[in-house]
C-alpha positions as CSV (number, residue, x, y, z in Angstrom):
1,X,-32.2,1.4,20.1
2,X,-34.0,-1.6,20.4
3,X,-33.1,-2.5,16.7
4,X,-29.8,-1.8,17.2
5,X,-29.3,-4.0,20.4
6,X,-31.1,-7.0,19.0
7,X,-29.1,-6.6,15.6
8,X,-25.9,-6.9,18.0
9,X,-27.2,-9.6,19.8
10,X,-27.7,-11.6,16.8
11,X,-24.1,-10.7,15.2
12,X,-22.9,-12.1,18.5
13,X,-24.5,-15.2,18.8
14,X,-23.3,-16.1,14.8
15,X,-20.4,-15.1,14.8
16,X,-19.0,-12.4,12.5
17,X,-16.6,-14.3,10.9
18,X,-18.8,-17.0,9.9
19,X,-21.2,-14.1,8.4
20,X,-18.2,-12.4,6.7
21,X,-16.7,-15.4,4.9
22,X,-20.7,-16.8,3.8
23,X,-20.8,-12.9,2.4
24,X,-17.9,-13.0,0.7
25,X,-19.0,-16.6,-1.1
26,X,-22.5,-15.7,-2.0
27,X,-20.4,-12.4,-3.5
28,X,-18.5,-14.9,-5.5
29,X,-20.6,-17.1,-6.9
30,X,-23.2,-14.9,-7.9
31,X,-20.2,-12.5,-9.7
32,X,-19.0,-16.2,-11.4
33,X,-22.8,-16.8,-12.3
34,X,-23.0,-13.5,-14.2
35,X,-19.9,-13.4,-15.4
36,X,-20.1,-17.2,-16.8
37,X,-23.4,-16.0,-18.8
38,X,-22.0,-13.0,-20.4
39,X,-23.8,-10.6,-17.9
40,X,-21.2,-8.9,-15.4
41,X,-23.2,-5.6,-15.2
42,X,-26.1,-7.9,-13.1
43,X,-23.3,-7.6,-10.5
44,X,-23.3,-4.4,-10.0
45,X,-26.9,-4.5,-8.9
46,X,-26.5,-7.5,-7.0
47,X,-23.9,-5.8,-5.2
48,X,-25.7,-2.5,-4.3
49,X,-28.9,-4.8,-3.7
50,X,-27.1,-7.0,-1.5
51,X,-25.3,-4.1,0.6
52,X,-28.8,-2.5,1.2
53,X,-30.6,-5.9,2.1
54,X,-27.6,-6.5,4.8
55,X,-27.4,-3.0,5.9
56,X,-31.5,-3.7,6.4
57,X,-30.7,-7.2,8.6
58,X,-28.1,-6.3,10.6
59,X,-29.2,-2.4,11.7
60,X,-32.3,-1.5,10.1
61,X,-32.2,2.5,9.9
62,X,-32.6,4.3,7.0
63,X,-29.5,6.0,8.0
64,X,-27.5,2.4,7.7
65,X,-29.3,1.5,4.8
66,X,-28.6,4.9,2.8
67,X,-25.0,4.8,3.9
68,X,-24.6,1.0,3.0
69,X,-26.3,1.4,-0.6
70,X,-24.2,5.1,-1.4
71,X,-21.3,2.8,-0.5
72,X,-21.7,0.3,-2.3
73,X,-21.3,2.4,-5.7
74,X,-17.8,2.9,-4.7
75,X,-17.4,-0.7,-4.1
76,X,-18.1,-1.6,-7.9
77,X,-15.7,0.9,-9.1
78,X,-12.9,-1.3,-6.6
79,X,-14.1,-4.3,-6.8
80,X,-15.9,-5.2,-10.5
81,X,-12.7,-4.6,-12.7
82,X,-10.5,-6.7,-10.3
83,X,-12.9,-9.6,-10.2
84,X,-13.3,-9.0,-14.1
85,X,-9.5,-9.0,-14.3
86,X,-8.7,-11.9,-12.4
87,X,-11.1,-14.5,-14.0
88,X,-10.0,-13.2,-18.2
89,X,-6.8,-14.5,-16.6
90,X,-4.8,-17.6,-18.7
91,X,-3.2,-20.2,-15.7
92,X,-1.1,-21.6,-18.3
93,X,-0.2,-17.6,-19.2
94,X,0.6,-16.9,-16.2
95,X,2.7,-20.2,-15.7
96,X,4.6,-19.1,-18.5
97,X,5.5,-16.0,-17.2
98,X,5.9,-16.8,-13.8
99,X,8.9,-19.3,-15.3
100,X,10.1,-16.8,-17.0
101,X,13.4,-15.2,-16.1
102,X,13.3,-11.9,-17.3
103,X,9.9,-11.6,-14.8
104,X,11.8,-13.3,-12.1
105,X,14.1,-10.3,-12.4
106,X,11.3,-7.9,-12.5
107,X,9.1,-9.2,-9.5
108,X,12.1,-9.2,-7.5
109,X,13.2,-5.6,-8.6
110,X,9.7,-4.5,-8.2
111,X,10.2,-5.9,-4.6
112,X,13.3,-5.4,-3.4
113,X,13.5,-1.0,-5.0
114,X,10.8,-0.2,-2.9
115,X,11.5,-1.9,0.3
116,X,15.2,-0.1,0.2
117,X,13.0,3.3,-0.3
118,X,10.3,2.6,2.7
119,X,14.0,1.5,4.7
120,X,14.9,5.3,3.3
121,X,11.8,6.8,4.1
122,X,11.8,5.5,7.9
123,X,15.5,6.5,8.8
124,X,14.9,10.0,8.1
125,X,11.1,10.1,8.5
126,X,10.8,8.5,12.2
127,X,13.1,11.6,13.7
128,X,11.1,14.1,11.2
129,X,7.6,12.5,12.7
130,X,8.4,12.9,16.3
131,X,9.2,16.0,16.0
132,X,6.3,16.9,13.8
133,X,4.3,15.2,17.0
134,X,5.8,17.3,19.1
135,X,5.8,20.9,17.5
136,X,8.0,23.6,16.3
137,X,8.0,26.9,15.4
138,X,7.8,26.7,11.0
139,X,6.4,23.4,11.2
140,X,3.6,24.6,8.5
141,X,6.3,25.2,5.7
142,X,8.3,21.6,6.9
143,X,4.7,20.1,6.6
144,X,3.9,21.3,3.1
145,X,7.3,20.0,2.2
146,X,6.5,16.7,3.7
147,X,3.2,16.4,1.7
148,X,4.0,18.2,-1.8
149,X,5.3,14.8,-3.4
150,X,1.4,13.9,-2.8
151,X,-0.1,16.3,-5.4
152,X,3.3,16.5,-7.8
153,X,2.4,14.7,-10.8
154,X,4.7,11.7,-10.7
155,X,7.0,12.4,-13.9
156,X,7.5,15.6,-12.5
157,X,8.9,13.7,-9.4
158,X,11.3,11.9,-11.6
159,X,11.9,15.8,-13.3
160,X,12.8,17.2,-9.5
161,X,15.3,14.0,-9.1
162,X,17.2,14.7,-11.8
163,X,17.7,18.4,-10.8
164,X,18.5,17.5,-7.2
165,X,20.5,14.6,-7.7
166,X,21.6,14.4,-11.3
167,X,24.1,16.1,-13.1
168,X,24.7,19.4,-11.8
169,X,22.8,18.8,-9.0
170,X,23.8,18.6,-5.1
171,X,26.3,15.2,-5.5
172,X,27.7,15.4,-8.7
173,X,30.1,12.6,-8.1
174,X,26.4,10.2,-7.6
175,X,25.2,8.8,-10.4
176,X,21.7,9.2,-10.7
177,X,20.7,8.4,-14.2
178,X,19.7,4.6,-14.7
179,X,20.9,3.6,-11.8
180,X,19.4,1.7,-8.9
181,X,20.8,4.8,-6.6
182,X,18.5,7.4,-8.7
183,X,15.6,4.3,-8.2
184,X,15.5,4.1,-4.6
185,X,15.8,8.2,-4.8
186,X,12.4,8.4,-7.1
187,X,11.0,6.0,-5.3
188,X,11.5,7.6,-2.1
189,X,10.3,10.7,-2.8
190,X,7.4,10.0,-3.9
191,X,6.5,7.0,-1.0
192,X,7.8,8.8,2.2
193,X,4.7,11.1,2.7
194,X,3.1,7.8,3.9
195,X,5.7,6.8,6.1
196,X,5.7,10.1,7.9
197,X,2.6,10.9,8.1
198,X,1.5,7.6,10.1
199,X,4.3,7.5,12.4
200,X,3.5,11.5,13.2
201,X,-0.2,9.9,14.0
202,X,1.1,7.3,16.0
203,X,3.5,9.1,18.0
204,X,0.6,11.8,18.3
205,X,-1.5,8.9,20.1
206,X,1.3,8.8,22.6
207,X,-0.3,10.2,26.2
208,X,2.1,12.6,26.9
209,X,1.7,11.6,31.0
210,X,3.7,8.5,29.8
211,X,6.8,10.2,28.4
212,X,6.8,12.9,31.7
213,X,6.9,10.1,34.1
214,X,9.7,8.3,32.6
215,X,11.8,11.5,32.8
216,X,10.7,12.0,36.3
217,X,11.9,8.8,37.2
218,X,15.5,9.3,36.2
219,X,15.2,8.6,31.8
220,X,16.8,10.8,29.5
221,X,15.3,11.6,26.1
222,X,17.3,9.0,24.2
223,X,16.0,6.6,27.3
224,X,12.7,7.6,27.0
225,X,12.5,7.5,23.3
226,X,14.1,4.0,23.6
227,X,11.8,2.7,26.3
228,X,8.3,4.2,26.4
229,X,7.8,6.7,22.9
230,X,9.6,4.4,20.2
231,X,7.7,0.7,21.5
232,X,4.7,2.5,21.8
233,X,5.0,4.1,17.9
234,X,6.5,0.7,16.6
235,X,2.7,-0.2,15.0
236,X,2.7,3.0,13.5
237,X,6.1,2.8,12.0
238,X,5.8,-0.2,10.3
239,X,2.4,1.0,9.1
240,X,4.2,3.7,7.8
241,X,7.0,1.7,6.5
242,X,4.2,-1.0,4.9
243,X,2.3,2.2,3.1
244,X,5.5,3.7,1.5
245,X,6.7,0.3,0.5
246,X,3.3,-0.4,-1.4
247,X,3.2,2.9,-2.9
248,X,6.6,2.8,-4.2
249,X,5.8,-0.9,-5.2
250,X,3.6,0.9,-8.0
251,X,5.3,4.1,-8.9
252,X,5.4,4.4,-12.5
253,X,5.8,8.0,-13.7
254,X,9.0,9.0,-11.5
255,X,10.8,5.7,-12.5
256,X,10.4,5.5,-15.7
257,X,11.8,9.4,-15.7
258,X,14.7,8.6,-13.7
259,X,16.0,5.0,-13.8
260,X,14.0,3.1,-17.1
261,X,16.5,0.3,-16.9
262,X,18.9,-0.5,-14.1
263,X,21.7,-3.0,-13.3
264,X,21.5,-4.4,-9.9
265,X,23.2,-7.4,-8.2
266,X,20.9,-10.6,-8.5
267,X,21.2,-12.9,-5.7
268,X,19.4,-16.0,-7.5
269,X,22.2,-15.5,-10.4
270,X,25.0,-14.5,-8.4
271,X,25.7,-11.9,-11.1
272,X,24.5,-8.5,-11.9
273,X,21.5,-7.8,-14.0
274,X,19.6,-5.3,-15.7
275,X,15.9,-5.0,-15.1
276,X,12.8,-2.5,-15.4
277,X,10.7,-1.0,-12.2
278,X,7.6,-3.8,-12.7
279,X,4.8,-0.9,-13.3
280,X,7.2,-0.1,-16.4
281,X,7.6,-3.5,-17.1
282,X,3.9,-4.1,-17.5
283,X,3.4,-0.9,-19.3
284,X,6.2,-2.5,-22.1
285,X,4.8,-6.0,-22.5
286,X,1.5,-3.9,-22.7
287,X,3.0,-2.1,-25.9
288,X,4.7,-5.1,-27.4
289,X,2.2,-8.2,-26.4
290,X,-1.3,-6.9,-25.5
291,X,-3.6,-7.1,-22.9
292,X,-3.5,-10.5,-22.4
293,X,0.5,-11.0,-21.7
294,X,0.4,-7.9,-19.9
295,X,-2.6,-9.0,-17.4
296,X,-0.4,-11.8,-16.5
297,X,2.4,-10.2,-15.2
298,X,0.2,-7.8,-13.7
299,X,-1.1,-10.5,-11.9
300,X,1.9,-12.3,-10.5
301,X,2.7,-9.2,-9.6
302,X,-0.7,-8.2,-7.7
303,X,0.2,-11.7,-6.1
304,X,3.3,-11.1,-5.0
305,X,2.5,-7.9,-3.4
306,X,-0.7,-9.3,-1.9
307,X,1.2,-12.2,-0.1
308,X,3.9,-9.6,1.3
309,X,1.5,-7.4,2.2
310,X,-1.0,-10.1,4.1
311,X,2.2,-11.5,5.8
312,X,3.0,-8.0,7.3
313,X,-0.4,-7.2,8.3
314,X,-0.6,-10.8,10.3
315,X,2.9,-10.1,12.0
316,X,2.2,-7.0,13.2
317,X,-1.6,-7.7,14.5
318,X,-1.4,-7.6,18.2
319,X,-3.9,-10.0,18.4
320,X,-6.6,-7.5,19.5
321,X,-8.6,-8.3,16.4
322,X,-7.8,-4.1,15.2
323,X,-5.4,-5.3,12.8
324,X,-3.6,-2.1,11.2
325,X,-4.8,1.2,11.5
């Protein structure tokens, strides 16, 4: 306990910020160090070294330490090919591409799909979560249905679209096939497990004391919902919302299936266009240029979404340090 008090005491009086960000440089420059001399797989053991010595200086139970250092394997699977990835990378490459129309087209599709299928996702998932939350008898088979697009393999997704949507399917007159319609369906399908599933937690988190009184004091359930339940969710929502959105942001399989090409209405040309999903994008310029064109639009896309996702995360931070859940 001691150990564990004085450890505290010292985080405190440094600051964990200032400790996090010298972390994270002596992480870089020893990665730049080893990868500038041909040597990349020193990293590794300089970052389950490191994690152990920290785990040692800021706790000091073997418990800490054992937990630090098994983590730390799983860290070098996440974090070595990224940092390997992003320093093979061309700057004049990627200037090229970024210029590029066609990519232009792409990032924005790659964008704009999957924030039309997390919009999906949260129209019909926010009623479906509260009343997940709340209970109902053959909620196990609705909950199974909620989750199965989890452990279908993705160009089965796109398979099950085409059957429910497509031809023959429950709207004939919609046109599924290569269309941005029969995107925004794949990509919902596959994406709205996330958005469900966190708004169900956060409405779960709800004391239920709060919700009686307001309908003691006069509220309906639309008033209620409106007043007390839905602000208190919002967090969770637009967690929800930011999860589907991301994972619909790299949906390959079900795309690619469904809509390989579509035409959709590009504000920057004031004109229709006709674009690919970015994942299948990617995968092409993979095929037809290599690994080196393809890492670059990889990486103004990893940009892209990394900006949009950091922007999100800082708007909806309450300020209370938690960040998202």
């Amino acid at each position: 306990m001691a150990t564990e008090t004085e450890s505290q005491f010292e985080i405190t009086a440094v600051g964990r910020l200032p400790l996090v960000v010298l972390f994270t440089l002596i992480q870089l420059l020893v990665f730049a160090a080893a990868y500038s001399i041909g040597k990349p797989t020193w990293y590794v053991y300089f970052i389950v070294g490191s994690a152990a010595t920290t785990a040692y200086a800021l706790d000091g139970t073997p418990f800490t330490i054992a937990t630090a250092t098994a983590g730390s394997l799983l860290m070098v699977v996440l974090s070595l090919p990224l940092f390997i990835f992003l320093a093979r990378q061309t700057p004049s490459l990627i200037i090229e591409k970024a210029l590029d129309p066609d990519v232009q087209r792409v990032l924005y599709l790659g964008v704009y799909a999957p924030l039309l299928a997390a919009l999906l996702s949260l129209l019909g998932g926010v009623p479906l979560a509260h009343l997940l939350a709340k209970g109902f008898p053959g909620q196990p088979l609705v909950e199974s249905l909620v989750d199965l697009p989890l452990v279908v393999p993705h160009s089965v997704a796109g398979i099950i679209i085409l059957f429910g949507f497509g031809k023959g399917g429950a709207f004939p007159q919609l046109s599924v096939l290569g269309t941005m319609v029969g995107m925004v369906l794949a990509l919902a399908f596959v994406s709205a497990p996330y958005a469900v599933n966190a708004t169900r937690e956060a409405f779960e988190s709800i004391d239920d004391r709060l919700e009686y009184a307001s309908r003691i004091h006069g509220a309906n359930q639309w008033e209620t919902f409106r007043r007390v339940t839905g602000p208190l969710a919002v967090r969770g929502m637009i967690t929800g919302g930011l999860l589907a959105w991301a994972r619909a942001v790299s949906e390959f399989g079900a795309v690619a299936v469904v809509a390989y090409s579509v035409s959709f209405f590009y504000p920057f040309a004031g004109t229709e266009v006709t674009a690919q999903h970015a994942p299948v994008f990617v995968y092409n310029t993979y095929l037809q240029g290599g690994l080196e064109e393809s890492g670059a639009v990889a990486f103004l896309l990893l940009a892209v979404s990394a900006v949009i996702f950091l922007i999100v995360r800082y708007l909806i931070d309450d300020g209370t340090g938690g960040g998202m859940p």
